[in-house]
TIKERO-672540 format. One record per residue (C-alpha): x, y, z. Coordinates in steps of 0.02 Angstrom, whole numbers, plus 50000, padded with zeros to 5 digits. Example, Ala and Ser with C-alpha at 12.3 -4.5 7.8 and 13.67 -1.06 7.14 Angstrom:
REM residues 2
506154977550390 506844994750357 
//
This chain:
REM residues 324
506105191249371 506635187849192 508335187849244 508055171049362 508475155049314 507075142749420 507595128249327 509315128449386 508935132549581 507665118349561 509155107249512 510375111849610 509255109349771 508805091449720 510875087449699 511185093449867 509745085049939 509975069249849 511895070449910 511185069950102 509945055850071 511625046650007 512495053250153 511165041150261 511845026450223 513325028750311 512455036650451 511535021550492 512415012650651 512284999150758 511075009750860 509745006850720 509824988350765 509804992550956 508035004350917 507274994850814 507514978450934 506684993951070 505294997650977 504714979650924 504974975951133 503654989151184 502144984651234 501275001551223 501525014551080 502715022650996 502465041251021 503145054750914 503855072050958 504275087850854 504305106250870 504275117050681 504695105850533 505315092350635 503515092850696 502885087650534 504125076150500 503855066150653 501995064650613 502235058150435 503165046350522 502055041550638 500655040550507 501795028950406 502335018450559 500355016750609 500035010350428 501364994050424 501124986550581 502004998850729 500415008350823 501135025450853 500425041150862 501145062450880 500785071751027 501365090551010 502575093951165 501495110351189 500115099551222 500865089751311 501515101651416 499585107651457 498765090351462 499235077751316 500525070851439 498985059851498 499125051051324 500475041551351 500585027051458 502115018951574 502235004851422 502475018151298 504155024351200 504225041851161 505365045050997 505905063150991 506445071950829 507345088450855 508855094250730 509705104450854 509445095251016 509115111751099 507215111951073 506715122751206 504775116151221 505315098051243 506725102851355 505445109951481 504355092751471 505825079951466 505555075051646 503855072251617 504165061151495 505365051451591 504205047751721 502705045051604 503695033451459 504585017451474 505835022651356 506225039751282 507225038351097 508175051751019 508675057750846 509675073050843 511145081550723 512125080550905 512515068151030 513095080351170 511285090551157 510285092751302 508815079851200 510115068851171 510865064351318 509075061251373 508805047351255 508945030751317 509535026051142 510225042051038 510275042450836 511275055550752 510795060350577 511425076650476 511635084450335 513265093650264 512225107550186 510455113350176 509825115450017 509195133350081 510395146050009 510405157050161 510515140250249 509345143350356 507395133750328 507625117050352 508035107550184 509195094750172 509025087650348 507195085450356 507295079150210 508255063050273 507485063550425 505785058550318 506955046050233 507575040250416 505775038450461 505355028150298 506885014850342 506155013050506 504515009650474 505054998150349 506414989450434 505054985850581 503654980650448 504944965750394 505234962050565 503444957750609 503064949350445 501774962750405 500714956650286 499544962250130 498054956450223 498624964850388 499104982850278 497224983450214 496564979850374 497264998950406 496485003050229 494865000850211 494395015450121 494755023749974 495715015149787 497195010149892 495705000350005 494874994249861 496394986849777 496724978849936 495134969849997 494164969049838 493934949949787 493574943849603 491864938049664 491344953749735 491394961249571 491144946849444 489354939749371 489454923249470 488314906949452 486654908349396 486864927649328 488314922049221 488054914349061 488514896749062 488074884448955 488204864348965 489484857548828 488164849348741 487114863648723 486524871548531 487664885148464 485884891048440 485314890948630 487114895548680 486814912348569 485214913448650 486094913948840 487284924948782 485964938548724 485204937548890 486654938448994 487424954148893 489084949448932 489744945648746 490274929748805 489794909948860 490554897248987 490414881048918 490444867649059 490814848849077 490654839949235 490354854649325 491914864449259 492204876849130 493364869148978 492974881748881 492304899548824 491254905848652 491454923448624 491134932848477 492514930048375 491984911048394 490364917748327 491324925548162 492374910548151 490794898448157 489594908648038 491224909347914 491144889747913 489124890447887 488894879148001 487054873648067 486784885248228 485254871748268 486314855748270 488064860248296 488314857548477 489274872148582 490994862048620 491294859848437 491624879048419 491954884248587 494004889848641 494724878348745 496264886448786 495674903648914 496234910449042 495464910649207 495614916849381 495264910749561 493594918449625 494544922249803 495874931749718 495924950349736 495084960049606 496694969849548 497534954649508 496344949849381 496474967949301 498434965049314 498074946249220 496994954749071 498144970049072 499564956649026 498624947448910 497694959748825 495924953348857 494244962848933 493564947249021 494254933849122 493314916149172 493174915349348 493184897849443 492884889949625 494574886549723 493774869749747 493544867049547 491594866949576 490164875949493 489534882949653 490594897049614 490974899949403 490734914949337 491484932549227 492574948549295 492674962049145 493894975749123 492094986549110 491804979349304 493374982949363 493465001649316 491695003749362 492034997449548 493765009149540 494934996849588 495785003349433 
//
């Protein structure tokens, strides 16, 4: 083994593969248009078909397509040669991946599907294939070369037809106006999920937990709230809303001036200029605002300016929830 070089056969099958992802571009016709205007016009679901590595392919895709707005799901044309046929419904469009065209197990169920599907959509390396010709709309995508020296497993052109699937499911997403909102509806769970649906107020110490001070308040008592809160930090408020912050750095700042703590009110050491953020906004948009900034807390205010809803979101909050 000491004689191989992996490095090189690693690099030489990511140039030829990268060389038939470039390939795609000119590959994509007018026909793209014509299935993408198919798909958005069905009223059922998209199925997916594959035998083998075009198998898997086809359900990536429909995972992906699922996710950004196109409902979809894979039936495997061996089950749905012994049942799974009863999945799909006369709205339905059936889009069938097969390299060769000559897939023997969707061959056999092709009139099924034709009297089960509204539409039946092809992508093939051949337009004269038996699948092919079955498509009401036919796409053909291919490779030059698989990256397989013996060019035989299938490299290169599953490879693009992954990338094919990607440009789809994009291409469609755009075309409904697919939204943030309507991707984490999809996404509930998990960090992706959390990043998506997590709101600053869901995290941060709002109202009466956060430690907010009136602008005429002691530094004294103001020190006081902030012990109690544990947060490091005050809000200092003026007609119910914050203009301003005291953190400890104020603190340093204040005792260097030896000021009186009993009599100097709050507002004449507070910082005016802060940075806050929207209590509605998502909670990985704050992280992304003290990221920026360099900070570990942000003030969070009311979209209506109120103080029904002031409060803190800390870095500390925000890895603790795993939204980052």
């Amino acid at each position: 083994m000491k004689g191989k070089n992996f490095i090189k056969s690693a690099l030489k099958v990511i140039e030829i593969e990268s060389k038939a992802v470039m390939s795609l571009s000119d590959q994509i016709q007018p026909d793209f248009e014509n299935l993408c205007e198919e798909i958005l016009s069905t009223k059922g679901k998209l199925i997916l078909m594959g035998i083998g590595k075009s198998g898997h392919i086809a359900q990536k895709i429909s995972a992906t397509l699922s996710s950004t707005g196109t409902s979809s799901l894979f039936i495997h044309p061996t089950e749905a040669a012994h049942g799974d046929l009863g999945m799909i419904d006369k709205q339905d469009s059936v889009l069938i991946l097969s390299n060769s065209g000559e897939t023997k197990e969707i061959i056999e169920i092709l009139p099924a599907l034709k009297r089960s599907a509204a539409n039946i959509f092809t992508i093939t390396n051949n337009n004269k294939s038996t699948i092919s010709k079955a498509g009401n709309i036919n796409l053909v995508i291919s490779s030059q070369e698989e990256a397989c020296p013996l060019d035989l497993a299938p490299t290169s052109s599953t490879t693009i037809a992954l990338v094919f699937g990607d440009a789809l499911a994009i291409a469609l997403l755009e075309a409904r106006g697919f939204s943030k909102d309507d991707f984490a509806k999809s996404h509930p769970a998990g960090q992706l999920g959390k990043k998506l649906t997590t709101l600053v107020q869901d995290l941060a110490v709002m109202n009466e937990k956060a430690p907010i001070v009136n602008h005429s308040t002691s530094l004294k008592d103001a020190l006081m709230t902030i012990t109690e809160k544990k947060l490091g930090l005050a809000l200092i408020t003026k007609d119910k809303k914050v203009i301003g912050v005291f953190t400890d750095g104020d603190l340093r700042r204040s005792l260097n001036s030896e000021i009186d703590i009993n009599e100097t009110p709050i507002k004449d050491v507070m910082t005016s200029n802060f940075l806050s953020i929207q209590s509605n906004a998502l909670a990985i948009e704050a992280a992304e605002v003290m990221e920026k900034n360099k900070i570990f807390s942000l003030v969070v205010n009311s979209p209506n300016d109120t103080e029904s809803n002031l409060g803190v979101i800390t870095m500390h909050q925000l890895l603790e929830s795993g939204v980052i």
